[in-house]
FIKOLZA-1660 file (N, C-alpha, C; in steps of 0.1 Angstrom, whole numbers, plus 5000, padded with zeros to 4 digits):
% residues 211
   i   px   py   pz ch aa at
   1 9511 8472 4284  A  X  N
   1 9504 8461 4279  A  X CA
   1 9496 8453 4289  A  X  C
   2 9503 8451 4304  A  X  N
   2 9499 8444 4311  A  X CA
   2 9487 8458 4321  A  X  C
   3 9488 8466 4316  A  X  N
   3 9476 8473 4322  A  X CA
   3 9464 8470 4319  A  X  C
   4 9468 8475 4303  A  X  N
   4 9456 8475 4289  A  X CA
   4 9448 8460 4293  A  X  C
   5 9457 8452 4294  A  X  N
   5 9453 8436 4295  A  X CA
   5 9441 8432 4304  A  X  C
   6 9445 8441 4315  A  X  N
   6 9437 8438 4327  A  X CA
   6 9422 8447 4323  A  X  C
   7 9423 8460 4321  A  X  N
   7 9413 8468 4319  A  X CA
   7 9399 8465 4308  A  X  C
   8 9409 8461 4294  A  X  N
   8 9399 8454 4286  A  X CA
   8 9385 8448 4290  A  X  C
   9 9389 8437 4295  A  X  N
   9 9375 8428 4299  A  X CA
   9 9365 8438 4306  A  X  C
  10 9372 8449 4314  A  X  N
  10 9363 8455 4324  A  X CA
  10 9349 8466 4314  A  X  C
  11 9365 8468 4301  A  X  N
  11 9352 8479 4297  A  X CA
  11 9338 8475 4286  A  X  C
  12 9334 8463 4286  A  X  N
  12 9322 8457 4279  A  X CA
  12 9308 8461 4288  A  X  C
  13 9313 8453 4302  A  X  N
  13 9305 8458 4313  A  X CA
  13 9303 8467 4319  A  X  C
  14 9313 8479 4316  A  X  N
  14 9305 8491 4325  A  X CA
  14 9299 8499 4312  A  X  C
  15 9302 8498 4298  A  X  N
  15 9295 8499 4286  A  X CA
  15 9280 8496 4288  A  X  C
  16 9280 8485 4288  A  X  N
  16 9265 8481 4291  A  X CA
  16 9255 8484 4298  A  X  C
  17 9263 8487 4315  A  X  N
  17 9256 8492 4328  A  X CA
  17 9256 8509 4324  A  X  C
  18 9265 8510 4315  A  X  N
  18 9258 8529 4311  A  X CA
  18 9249 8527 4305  A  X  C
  19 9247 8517 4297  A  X  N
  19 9231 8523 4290  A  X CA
  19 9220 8517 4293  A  X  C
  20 9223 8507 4299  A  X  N
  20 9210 8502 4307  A  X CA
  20 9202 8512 4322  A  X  C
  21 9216 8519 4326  A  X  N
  21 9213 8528 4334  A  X CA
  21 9206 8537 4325  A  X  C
  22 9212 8547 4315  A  X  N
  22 9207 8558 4312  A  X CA
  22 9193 8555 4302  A  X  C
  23 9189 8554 4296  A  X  N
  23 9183 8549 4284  A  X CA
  23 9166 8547 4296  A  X  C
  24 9168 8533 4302  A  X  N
  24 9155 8533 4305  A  X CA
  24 9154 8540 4320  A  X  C
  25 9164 8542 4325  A  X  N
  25 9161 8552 4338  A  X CA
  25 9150 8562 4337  A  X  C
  26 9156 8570 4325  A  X  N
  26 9148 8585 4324  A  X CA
  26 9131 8581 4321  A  X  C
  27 9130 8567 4315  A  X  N
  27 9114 8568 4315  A  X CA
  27 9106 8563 4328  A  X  C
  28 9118 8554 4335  A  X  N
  28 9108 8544 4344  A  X CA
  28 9103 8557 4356  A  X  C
  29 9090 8550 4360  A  X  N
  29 9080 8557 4368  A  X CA
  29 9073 8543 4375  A  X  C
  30 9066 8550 4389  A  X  N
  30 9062 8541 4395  A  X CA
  30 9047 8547 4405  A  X  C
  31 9035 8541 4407  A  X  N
  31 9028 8546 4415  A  X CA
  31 9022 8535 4425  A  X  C
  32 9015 8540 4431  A  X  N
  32 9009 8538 4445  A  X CA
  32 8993 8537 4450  A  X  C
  33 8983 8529 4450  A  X  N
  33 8970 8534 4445  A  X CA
  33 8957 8529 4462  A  X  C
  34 8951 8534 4466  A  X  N
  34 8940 8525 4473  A  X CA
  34 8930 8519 4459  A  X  C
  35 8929 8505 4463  A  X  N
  35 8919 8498 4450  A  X CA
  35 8910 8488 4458  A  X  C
  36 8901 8488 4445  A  X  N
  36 8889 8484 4448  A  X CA
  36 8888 8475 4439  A  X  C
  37 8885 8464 4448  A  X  N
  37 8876 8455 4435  A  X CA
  37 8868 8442 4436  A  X  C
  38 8861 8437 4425  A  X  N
  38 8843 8438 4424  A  X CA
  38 8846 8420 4419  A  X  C
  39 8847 8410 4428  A  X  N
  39 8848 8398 4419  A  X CA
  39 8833 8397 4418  A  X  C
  40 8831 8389 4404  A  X  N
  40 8818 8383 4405  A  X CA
  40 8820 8369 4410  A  X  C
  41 8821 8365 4419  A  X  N
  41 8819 8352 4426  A  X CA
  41 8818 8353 4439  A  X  C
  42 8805 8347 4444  A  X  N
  42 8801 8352 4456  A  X CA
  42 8804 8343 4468  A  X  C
  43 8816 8344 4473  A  X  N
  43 8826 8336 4484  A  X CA
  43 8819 8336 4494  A  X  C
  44 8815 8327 4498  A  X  N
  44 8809 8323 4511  A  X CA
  44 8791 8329 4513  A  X  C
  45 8788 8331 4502  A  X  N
  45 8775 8340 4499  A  X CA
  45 8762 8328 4492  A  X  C
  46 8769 8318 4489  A  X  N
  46 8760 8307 4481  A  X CA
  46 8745 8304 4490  A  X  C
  47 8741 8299 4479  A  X  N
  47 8725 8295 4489  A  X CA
  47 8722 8278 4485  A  X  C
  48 8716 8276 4497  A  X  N
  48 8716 8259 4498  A  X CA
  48 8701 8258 4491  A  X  C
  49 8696 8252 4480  A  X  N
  49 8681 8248 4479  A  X CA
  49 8680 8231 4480  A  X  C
  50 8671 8230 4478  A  X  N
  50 8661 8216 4477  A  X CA
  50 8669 8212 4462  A  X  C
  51 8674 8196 4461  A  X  N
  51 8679 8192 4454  A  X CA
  51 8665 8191 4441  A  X  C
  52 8665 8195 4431  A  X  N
  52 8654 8192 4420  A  X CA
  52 8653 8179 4418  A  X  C
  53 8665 8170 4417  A  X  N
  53 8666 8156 4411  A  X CA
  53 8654 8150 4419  A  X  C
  54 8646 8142 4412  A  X  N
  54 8634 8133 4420  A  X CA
  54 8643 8121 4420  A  X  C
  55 8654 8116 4417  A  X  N
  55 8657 8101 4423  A  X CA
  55 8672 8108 4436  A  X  C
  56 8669 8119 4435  A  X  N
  56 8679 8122 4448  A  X CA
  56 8674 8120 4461  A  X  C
  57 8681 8111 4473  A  X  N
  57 8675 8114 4487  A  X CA
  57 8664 8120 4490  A  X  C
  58 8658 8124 4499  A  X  N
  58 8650 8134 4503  A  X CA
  58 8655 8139 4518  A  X  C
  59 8655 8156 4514  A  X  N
  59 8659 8163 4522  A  X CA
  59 8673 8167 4520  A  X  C
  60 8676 8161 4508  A  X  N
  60 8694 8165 4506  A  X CA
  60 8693 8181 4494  A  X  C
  61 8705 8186 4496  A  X  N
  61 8706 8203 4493  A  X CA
  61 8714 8200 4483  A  X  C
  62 8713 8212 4472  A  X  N
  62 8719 8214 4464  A  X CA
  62 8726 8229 4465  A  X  C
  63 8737 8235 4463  A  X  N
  63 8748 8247 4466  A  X CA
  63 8742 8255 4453  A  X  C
  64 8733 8264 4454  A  X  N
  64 8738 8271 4441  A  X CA
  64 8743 8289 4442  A  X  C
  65 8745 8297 4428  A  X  N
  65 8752 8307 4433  A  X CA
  65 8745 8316 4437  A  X  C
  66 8749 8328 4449  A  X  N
  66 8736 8337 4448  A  X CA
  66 8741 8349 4444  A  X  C
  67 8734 8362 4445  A  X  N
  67 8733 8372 4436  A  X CA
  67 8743 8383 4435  A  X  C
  68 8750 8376 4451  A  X  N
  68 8762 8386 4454  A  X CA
  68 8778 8385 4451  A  X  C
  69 8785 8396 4451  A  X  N
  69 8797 8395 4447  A  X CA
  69 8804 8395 4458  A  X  C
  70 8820 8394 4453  A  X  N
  70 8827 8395 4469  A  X CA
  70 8837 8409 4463  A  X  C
  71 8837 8417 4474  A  X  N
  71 8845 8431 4477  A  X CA
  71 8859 8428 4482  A  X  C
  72 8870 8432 4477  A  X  N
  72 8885 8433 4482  A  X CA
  72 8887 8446 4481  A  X  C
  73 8895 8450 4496  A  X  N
  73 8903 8461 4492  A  X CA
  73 8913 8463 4499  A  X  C
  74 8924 8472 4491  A  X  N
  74 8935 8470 4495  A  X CA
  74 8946 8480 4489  A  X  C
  75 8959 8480 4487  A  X  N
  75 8969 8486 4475  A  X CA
  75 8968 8482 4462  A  X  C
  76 8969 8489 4450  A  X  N
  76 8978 8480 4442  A  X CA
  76 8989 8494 4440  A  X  C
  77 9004 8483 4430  A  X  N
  77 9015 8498 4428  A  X CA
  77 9022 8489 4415  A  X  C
  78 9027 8500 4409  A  X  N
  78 9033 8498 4397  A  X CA
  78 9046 8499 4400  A  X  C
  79 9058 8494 4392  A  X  N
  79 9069 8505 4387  A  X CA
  79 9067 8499 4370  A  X  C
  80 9071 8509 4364  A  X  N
  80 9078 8509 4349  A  X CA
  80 9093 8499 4347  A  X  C
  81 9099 8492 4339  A  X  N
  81 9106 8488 4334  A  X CA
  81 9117 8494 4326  A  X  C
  82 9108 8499 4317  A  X  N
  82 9112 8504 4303  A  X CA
  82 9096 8512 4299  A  X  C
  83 9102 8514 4287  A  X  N
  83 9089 8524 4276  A  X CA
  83 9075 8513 4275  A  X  C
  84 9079 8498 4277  A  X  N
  84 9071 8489 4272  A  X CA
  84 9065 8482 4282  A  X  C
  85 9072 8476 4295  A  X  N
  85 9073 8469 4302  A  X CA
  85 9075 8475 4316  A  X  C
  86 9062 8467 4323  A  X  N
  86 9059 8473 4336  A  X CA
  86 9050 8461 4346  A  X  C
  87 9058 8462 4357  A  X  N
  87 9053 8454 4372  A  X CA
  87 9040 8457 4379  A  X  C
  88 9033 8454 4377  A  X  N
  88 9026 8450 4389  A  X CA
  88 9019 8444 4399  A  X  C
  89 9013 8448 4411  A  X  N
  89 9014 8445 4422  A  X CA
  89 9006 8449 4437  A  X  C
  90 9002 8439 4441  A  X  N
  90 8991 8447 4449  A  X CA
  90 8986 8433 4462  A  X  C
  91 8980 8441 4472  A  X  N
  91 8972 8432 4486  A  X CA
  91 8965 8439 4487  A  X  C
  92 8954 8430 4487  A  X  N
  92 8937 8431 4491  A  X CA
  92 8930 8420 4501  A  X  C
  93 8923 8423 4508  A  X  N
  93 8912 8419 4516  A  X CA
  93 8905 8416 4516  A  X  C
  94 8896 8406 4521  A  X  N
  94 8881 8404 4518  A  X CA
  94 8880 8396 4540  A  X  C
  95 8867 8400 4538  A  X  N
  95 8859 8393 4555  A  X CA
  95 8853 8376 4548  A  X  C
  96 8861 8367 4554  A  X  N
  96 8845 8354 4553  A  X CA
  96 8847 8346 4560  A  X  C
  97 8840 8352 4571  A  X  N
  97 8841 8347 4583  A  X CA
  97 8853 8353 4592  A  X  C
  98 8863 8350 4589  A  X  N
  98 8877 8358 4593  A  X CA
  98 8885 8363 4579  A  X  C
  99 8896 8369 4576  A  X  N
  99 8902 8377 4566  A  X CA
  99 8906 8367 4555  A  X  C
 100 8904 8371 4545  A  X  N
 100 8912 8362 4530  A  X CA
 100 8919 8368 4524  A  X  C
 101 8931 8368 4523  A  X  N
 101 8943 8380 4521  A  X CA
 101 8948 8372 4504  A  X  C
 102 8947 8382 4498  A  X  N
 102 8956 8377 4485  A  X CA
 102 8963 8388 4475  A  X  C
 103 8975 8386 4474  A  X  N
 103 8985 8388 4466  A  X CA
 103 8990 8389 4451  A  X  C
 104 8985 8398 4445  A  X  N
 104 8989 8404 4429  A  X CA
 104 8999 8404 4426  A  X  C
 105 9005 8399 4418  A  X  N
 105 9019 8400 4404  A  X CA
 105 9019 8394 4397  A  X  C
 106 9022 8404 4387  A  X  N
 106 9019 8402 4375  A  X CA
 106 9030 8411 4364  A  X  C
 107 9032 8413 4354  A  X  N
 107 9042 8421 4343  A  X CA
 107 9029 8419 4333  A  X  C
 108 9030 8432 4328  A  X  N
 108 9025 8439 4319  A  X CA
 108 9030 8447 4309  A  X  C
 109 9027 8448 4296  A  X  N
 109 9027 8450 4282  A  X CA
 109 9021 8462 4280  A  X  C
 110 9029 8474 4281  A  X  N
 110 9023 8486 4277  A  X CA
 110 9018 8492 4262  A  X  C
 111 9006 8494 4258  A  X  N
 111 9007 8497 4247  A  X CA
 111 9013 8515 4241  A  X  C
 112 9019 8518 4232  A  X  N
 112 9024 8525 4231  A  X CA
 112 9011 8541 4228  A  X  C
 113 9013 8553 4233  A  X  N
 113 9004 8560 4230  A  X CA
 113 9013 8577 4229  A  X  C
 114 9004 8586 4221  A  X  N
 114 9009 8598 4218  A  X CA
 114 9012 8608 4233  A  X  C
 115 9021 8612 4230  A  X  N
 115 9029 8619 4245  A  X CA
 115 9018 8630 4248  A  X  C
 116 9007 8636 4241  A  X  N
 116 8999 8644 4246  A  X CA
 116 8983 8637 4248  A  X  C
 117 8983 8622 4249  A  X  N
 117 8973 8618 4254  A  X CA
 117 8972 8611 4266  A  X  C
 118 8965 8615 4280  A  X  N
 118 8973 8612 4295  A  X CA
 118 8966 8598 4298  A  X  C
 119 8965 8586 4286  A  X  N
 119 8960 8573 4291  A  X CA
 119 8973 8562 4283  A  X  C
 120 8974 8552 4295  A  X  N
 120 8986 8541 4299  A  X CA
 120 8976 8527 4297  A  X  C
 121 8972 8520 4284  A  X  N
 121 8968 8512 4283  A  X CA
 121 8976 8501 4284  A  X  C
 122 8971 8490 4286  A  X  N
 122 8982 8480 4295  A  X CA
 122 8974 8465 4296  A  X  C
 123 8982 8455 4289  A  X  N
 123 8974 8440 4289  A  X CA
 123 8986 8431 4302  A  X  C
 124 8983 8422 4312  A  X  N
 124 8988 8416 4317  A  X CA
 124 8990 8403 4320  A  X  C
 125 8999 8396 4328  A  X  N
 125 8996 8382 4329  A  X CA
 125 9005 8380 4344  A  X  C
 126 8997 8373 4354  A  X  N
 126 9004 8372 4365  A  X CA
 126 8998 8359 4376  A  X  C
 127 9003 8358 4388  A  X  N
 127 8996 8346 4399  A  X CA
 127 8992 8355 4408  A  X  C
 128 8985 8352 4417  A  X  N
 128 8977 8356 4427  A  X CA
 128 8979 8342 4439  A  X  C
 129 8984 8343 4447  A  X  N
 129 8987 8336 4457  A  X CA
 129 8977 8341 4466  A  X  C
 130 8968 8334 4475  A  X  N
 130 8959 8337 4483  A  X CA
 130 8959 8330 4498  A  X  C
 131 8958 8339 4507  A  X  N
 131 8962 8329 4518  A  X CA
 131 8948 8339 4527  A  X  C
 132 8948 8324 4536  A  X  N
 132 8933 8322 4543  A  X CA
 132 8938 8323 4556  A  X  C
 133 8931 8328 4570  A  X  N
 133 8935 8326 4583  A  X CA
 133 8924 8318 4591  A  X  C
 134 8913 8312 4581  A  X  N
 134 8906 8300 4588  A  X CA
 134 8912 8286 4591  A  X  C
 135 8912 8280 4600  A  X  N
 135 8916 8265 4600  A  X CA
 135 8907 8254 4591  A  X  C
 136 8894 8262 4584  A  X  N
 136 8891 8251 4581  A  X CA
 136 8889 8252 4564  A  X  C
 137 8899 8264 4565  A  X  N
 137 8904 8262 4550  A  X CA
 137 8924 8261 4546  A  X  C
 138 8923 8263 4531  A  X  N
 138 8936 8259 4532  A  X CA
 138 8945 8269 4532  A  X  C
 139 8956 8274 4540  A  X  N
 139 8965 8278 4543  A  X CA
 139 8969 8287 4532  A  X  C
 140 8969 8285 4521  A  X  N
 140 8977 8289 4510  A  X CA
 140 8970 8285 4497  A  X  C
 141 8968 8294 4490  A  X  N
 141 8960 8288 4472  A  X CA
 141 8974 8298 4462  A  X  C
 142 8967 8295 4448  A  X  N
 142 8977 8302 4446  A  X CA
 142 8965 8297 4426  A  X  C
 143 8964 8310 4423  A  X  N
 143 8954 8313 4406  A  X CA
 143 8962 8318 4398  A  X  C
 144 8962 8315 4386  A  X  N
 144 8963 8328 4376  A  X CA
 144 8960 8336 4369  A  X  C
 145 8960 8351 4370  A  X  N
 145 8954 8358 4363  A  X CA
 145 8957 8364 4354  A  X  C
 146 8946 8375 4343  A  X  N
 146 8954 8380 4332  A  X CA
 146 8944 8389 4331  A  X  C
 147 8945 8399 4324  A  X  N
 147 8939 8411 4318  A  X CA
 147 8938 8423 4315  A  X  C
 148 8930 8434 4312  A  X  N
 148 8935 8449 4305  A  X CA
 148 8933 8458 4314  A  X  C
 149 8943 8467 4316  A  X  N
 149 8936 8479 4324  A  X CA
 149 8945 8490 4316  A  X  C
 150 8937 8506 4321  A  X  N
 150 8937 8515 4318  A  X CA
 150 8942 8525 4327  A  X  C
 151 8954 8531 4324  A  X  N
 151 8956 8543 4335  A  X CA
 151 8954 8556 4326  A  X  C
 152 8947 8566 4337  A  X  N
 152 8944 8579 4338  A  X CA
 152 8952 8587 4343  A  X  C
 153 8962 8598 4338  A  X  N
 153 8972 8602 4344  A  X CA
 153 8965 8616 4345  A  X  C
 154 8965 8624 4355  A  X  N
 154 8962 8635 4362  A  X CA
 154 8975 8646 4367  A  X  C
 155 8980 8653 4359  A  X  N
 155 8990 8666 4358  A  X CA
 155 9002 8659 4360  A  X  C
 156 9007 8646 4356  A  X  N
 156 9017 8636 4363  A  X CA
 156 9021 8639 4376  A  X  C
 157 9011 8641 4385  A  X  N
 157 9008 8634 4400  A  X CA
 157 8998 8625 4406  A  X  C
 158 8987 8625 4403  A  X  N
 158 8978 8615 4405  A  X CA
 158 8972 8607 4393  A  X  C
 159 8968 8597 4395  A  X  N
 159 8966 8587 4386  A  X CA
 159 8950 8583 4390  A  X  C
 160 8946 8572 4379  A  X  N
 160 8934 8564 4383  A  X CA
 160 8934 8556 4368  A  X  C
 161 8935 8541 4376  A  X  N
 161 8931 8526 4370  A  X CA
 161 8921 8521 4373  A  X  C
 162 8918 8514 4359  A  X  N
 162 8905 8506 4363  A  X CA
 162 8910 8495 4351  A  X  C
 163 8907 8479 4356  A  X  N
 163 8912 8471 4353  A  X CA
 163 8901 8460 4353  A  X  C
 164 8899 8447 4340  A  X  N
 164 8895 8440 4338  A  X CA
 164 8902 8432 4342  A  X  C
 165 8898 8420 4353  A  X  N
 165 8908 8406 4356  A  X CA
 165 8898 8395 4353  A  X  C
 166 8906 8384 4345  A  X  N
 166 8900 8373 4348  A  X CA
 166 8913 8364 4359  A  X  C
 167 8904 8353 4365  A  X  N
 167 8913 8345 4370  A  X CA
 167 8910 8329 4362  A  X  C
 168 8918 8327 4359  A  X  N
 168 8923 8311 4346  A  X CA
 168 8919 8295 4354  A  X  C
 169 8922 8300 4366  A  X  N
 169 8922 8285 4373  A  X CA
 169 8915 8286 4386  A  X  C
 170 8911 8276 4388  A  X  N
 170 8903 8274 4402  A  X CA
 170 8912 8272 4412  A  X  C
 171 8910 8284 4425  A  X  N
 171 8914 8280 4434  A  X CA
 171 8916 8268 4447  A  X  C
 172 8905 8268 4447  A  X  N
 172 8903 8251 4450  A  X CA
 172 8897 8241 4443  A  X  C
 173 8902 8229 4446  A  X  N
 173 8901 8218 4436  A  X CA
 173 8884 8217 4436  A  X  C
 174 8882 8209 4427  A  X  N
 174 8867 8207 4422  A  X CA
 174 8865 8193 4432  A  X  C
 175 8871 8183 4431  A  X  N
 175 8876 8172 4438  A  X CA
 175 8887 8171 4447  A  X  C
 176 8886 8162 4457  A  X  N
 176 8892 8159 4466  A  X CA
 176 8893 8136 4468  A  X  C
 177 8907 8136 4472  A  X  N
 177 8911 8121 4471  A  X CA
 177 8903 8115 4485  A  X  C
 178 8896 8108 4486  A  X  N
 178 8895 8101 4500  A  X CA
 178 8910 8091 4503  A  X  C
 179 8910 8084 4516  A  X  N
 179 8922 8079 4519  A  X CA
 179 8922 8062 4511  A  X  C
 180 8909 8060 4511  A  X  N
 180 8907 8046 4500  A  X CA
 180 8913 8049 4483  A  X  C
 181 8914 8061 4479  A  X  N
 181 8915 8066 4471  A  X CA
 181 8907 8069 4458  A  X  C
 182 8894 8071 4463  A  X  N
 182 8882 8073 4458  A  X CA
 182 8880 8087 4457  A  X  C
 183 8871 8091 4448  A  X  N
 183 8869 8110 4445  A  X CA
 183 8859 8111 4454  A  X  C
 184 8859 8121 4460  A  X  N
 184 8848 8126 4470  A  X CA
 184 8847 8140 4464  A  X  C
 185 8835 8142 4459  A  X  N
 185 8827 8156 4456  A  X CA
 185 8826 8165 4467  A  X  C
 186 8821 8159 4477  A  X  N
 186 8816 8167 4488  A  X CA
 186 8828 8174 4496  A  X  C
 187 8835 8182 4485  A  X  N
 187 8848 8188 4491  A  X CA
 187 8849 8203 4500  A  X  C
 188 8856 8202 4502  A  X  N
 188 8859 8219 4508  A  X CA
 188 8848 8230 4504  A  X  C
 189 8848 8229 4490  A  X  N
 189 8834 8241 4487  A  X CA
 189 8821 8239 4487  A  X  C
 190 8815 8225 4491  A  X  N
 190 8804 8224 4495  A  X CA
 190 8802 8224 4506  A  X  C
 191 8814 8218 4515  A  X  N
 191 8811 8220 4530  A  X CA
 191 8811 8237 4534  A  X  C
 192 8819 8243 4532  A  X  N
 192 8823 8259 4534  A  X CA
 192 8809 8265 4524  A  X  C
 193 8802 8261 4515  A  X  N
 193 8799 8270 4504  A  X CA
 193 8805 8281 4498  A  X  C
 194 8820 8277 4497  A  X  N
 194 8828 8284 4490  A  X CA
 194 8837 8279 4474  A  X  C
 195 8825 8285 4468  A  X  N
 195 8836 8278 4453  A  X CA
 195 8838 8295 4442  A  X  C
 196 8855 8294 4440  A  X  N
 196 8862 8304 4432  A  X CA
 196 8863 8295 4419  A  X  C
 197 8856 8294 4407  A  X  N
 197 8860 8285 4392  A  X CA
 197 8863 8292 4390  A  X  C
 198 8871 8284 4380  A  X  N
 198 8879 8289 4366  A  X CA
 198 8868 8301 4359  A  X  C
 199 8877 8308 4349  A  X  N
 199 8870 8321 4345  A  X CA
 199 8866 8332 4351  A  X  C
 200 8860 8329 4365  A  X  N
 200 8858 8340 4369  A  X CA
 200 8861 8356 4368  A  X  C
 201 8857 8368 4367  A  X  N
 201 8863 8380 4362  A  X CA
 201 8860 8383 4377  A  X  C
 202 8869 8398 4372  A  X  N
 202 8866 8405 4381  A  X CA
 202 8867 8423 4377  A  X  C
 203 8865 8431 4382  A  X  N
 203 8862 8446 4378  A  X CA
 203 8870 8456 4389  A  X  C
 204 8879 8463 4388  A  X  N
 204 8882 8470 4398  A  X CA
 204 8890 8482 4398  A  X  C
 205 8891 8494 4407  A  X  N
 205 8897 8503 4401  A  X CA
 205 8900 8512 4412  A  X  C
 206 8909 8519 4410  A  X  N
 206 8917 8525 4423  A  X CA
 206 8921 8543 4418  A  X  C
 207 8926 8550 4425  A  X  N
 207 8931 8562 4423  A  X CA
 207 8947 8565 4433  A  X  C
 208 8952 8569 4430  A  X  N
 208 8967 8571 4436  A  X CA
 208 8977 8583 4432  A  X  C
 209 8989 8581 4439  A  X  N
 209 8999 8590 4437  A  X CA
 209 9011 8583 4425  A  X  C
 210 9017 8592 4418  A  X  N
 210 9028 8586 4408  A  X CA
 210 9040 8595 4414  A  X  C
 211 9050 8583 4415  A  X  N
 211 9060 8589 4419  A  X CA
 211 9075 8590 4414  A  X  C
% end
């Protein structure tokens, strides 16, 4: 009795860790990719014109956008979860002036598809923490992103994604506090000519190993 007594409690939990092991083990998968991708917002790319306003100063500039995009490249990688539910994750690059490094994760929503069709449709939602090695930006940002991407599975060993992102929030603030505590416009992304808004998309797509 005093065996049974002890043993009880134990067997709920290794009940559970069997089928959590077996059940989603056998599906989960995970890959590996070099990616590419295409923001439309052109970081450090803006062009200064002649303010239009006729009661503005004269000789004062106005920031607007120019024609170019900014390029990141980097990893991204997955693993699987379950049949439904899947990680991902990824570092990319960009040059402006010196390196802008930022950071993908996110979980994603697999939609379900027929075992003889080799595409992994997939909606997501994640942050993007972004970190700068200029001094005269800020150390650390941090967005959120969300969007659809598509995997291509190739003899289940090579893969290829291509993914819609938007990003939800602006990286840096639109405004900035002076020490009087007054709003000053003339913040970080007009001095830099660097502004990331809200909405922004982006386009990008990679090829890799599944492992």
């Amino acid at each position: 009795m005093r065996f049974s007594a002890r043993i009880r409690p134990l067997v709920l939990p290794i009940l559970a860790f069997g089928l959590l092991a077996t059940a989603p083990a056998a599906l989960a998968s995970s890959g590996l990719s070099i990616s590419l991708e295409n923001l439309f917002v052109p970081l450090g790319k803006q062009v200064e014109r002649q303010n239009p306003d006729p009661s503005a100063s004269p000789g004062t500039r106005q920031i607007g956008p120019g024609r170019e995009t900014t390029e990141w490249i980097g990893l991204s990688g997955f693993f699987d979860l379950n049949r439904n539910w899947r990680v991902l994750y990824g570092a990319h690059t960009t040059l402006l002036g010196s390196p802008l490094f930022k950071l993908d994760g996110s979980l994603a929503f697999m939609l379900e598809m027929p075992a003889n069709v080799p595409l992994q449709p997939y909606f997501y939602l994640g942050a993007t923490p972004v970190i700068s090695t200029r001094t005269d930006l800020p150390p650390l940002g941090v967005t959120v992103h969300s969007g659809f991407g598509v995997d291509f599975i190739w003899n289940n060993k090579l893969f290829t994604h291509v993914r819609l992102n938007v990003y939800m929030l602006s990286l840096y603030g639109e405004e900035s506090s002076t020490a009087t505590g007054s709003t000053n416009t003339t913040n970080i992304n007009d001095r830099l000519n660097l502004r990331w808004n809200p909405a922004s998309f982006s386009l990008s797509a990679g090829m890799g190993y599944l492992f």
